[in-house]
N, C-alpha and C positions, 0 to 999 in steps of 0.2 A: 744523376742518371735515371733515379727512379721518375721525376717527375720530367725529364724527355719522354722517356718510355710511356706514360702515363697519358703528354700530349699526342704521342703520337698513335694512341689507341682510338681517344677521343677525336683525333681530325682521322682515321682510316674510315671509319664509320661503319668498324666490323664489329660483329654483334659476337657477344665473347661472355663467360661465365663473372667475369668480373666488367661491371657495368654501373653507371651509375644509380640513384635511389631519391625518389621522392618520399618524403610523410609529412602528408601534409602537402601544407603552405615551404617546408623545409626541404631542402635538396642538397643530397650528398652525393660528390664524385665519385664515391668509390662503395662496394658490399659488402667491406671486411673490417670488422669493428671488437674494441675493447669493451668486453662484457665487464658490468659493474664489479667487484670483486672485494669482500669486503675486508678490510686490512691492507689492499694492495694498490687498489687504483687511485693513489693520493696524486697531486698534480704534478707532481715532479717524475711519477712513472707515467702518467697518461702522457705528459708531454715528450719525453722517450719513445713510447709507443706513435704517436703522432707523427715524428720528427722517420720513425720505420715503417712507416704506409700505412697506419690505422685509419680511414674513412671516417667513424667516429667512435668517440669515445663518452664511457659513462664514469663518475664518479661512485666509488663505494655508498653505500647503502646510508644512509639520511635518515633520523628517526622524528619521523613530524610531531610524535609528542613531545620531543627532546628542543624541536626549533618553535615550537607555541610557549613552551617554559622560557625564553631566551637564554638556553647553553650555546657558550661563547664557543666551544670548542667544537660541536655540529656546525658551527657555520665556518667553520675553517675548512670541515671536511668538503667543503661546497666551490672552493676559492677557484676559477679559471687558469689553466696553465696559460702562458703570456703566445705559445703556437693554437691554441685552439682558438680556429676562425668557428668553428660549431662543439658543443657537448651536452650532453644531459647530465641533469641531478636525478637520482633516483632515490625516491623517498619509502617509508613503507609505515604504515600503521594502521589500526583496524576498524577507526572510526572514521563515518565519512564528513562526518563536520570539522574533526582535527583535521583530515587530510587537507580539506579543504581551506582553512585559516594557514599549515603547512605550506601549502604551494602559495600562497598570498606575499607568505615569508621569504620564500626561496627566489619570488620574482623581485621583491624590493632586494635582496640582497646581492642579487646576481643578476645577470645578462643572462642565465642559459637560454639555447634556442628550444629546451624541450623538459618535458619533465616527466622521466620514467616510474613507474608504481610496480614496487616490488611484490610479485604474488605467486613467488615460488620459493623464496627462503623456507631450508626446511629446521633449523637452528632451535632445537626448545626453546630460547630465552623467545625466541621472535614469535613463534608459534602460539608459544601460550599467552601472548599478549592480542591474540586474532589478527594477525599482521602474517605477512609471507604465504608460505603455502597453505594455512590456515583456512586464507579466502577458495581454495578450491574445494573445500566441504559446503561451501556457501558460495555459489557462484554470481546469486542475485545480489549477496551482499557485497560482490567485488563488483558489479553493475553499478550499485551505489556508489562509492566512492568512487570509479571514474567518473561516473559522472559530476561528483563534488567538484572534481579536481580540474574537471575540463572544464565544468563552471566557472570556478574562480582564476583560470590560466586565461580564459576568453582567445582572444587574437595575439596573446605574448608570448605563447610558446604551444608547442605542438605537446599533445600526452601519449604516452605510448604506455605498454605493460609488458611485465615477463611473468610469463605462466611454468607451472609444472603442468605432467599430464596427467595427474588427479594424486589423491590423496595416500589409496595404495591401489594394489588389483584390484578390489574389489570396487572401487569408487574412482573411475577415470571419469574424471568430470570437463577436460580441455575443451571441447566442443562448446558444452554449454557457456564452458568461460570465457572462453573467444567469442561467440554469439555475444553476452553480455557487455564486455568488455567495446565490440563494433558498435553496439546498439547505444552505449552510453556515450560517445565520443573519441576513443583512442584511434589514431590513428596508425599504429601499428604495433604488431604482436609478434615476442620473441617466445620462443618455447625451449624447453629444458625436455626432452620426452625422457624424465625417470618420475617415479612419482614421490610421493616427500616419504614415504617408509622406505625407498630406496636408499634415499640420502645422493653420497656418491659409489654405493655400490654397484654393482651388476654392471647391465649397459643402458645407453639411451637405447629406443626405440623408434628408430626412423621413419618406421612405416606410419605411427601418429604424426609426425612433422608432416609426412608428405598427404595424408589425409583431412590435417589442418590446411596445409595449402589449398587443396579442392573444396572444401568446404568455406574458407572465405572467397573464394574465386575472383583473387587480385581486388576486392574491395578496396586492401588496403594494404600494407606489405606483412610478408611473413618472414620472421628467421630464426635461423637453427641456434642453438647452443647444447652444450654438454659432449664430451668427450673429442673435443679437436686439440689432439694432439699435434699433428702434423698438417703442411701444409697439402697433402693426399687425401686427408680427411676431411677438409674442409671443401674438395672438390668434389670430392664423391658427395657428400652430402649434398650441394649443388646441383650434381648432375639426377640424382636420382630420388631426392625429395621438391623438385622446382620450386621451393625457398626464394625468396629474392636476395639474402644475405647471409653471413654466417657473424657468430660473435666469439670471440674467444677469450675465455677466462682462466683454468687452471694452464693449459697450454703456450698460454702469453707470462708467468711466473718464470723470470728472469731467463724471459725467453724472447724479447719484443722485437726481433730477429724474424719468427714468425710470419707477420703480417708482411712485410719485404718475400719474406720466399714465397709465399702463397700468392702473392698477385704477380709474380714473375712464374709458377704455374701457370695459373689461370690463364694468362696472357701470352707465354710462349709454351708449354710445356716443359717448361725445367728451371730449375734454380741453382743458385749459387749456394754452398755452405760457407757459414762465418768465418773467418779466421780467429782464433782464439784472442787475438792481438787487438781485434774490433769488440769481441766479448766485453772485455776488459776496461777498455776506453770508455763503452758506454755506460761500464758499470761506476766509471770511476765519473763520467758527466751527470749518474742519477745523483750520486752520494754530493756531487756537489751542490747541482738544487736544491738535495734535499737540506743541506746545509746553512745552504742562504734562506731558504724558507727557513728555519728555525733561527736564524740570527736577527733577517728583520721580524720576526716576533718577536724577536727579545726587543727592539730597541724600546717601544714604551715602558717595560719592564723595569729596564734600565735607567729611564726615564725617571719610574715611580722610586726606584732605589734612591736615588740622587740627590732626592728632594730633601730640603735641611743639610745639605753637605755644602761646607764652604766653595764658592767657587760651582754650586751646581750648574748656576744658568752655563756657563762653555762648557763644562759635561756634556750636557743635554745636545746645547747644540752640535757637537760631536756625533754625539751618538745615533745622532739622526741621519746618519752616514756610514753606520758599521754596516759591514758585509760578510764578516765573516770573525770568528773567533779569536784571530790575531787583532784584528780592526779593535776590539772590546778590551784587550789585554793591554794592549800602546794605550790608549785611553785612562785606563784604570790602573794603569801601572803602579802608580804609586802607592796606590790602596791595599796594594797585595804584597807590600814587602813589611 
């Protein structure tokens, strides 16, 4: 129903708050998207999210020093859900030569269409490594690394950034960092308007979204983040900061329901609420992904266990076909009594 609804927005050819998005060379159907989230947006919930009207979707946060070291476990964080036709990786760190060797990585290891640069984590561990919100004490130096990054992405993927609106009160630096951030290559900018001494206290500040809007004047696209709770929220913010998108991140936590009512807002004026029954089911279709992702991880695992065990070569060949944790137990049976 949603994607009826959907074409039949696109062949009316009525001009509506939910609309399509270029960045770039990259074009998305829709302006309502899963902001990176770190712990959260593993593929098995972005493709939930996807599957409930998300336009696109970002992967939790990517530590470029972590993918120059070769940690096997960073690039799992990076894996494409098998519904995402587009998503970005979002990386973050404070040097722009690592970033730059980072995204080299991110391209041989993955298709993404884009590769997002984190420059609003406000997180001590991330911070004091000059990563995250860090760069908005230093907005020349966040200049620099897009530029790294759009360097070595070339023509393989689009680079975009998320910003805070400065440091604290006293250092709202988003202006100059959006300026840097256009001037160096990014081809669009998502803003968080609390500063990084807020954290997630207080409120955003909408009035800096919609003054970033005017100040890139559609160069390239703008969008909102922080505090969308509800699909109400995400409209107002639309209508009264002229954003071209919004993104949702705390809002979207076991809530990917969300992005489905927000663009049946946007599009008719009203929504449906969930029935608890659909809750449920979806919650029970994530825990299954996430299931099967961790079981075919395990098969070379299993693999390495095997080896020197009588009889390992059909093991193996088995196991090259588990899907799930009863799959492993028929297999292994005998091993376990």
């Amino acid at each position: 129903n949603l994607e009826k609804q959907l074409q039949n927005i696109q062949t009316s050819g009525i001009s509506m708050l939910y609309h399509p998005v270029n960045i770039g060379g990259l074009r998305l159907d829709g302006n309502v998207f899963l902001a990176p989230v770190a712990g959260y947006s593993d593929r098995s919930y972005r493709s939930i999210c996807k599957e409930q009207g998300a336009a696109f979707t970002y992967t939790e946060m990517v530590s470029a020093e972590a993918l120059v070291r070769g940690n096997l476990k960073t690039e799992e964080l990076m894996a494409r859900a098998k519904n995402e036709n587009v998503y970005a990786v979002q990386i973050f760190g404070g040097d722009s030569e690592v970033m730059g060797k980072a995204t080299k990585i991110v391209l041989e290891k993955t298709n993404c269409e884009c590769i997002d640069i984190n420059c609003g984590c406000p997180v001590p561990k991330i911070v004091k490594t000059n990563a995250g919100s860090a760069l908005t004490r230093d907005p020349v130096r966040l200049g620099e690394i897009v530029r790294s990054v759009a360097t070595a992405a070339g023509d393989k993927a689009v680079v975009t950034v998320k910003i805070r609106s400065g440091w604290d009160s006293k250092t709202i630096t988003y202006r100059e960092a959006a300026i840097q951030a256009l001037d160096n290559g990014a081809k669009a900018i998502a803003m968080h308007p609390r500063t990084r001494a807020q954290g997630y206290e207080g409120f955003s500040d909408w009035e800096k979204l919609k003054d970033l809007v005017q100040l890139i004047d559609g160069k390239i696209p703008v969008f909102g983040s922080g505090d969308l709770f509800k699909p109400e929220d995400a409209k107002r913010v639309l209508e009264t900061t002229g954003c071209d998108g919004v993104m949702f991140a705390r809002g979207a936590m076991g809530n990917p329901f969300i992005f489905k009512k927000t663009i049946q807002l946007l599009t008719s004026g009203a929504y449906e609420e969930i029935p608890a029954s659909e809750r449920i089911k979806t919650a029970f279709s994530e825990l299954e992904m996430l299931s099967k992702d961790t079981c075919m991880e395990m098969r070379k695992r299993f693999c390495a266990y095997s080896k020197g065990i009588e009889g390992g070569a059909e093991l193996r060949a088995k196991t090259i076909h588990a899907e799930s944790i009863e799959d492993y137990r028929k297999i292994y049976d005998s091993y376990l009594k």
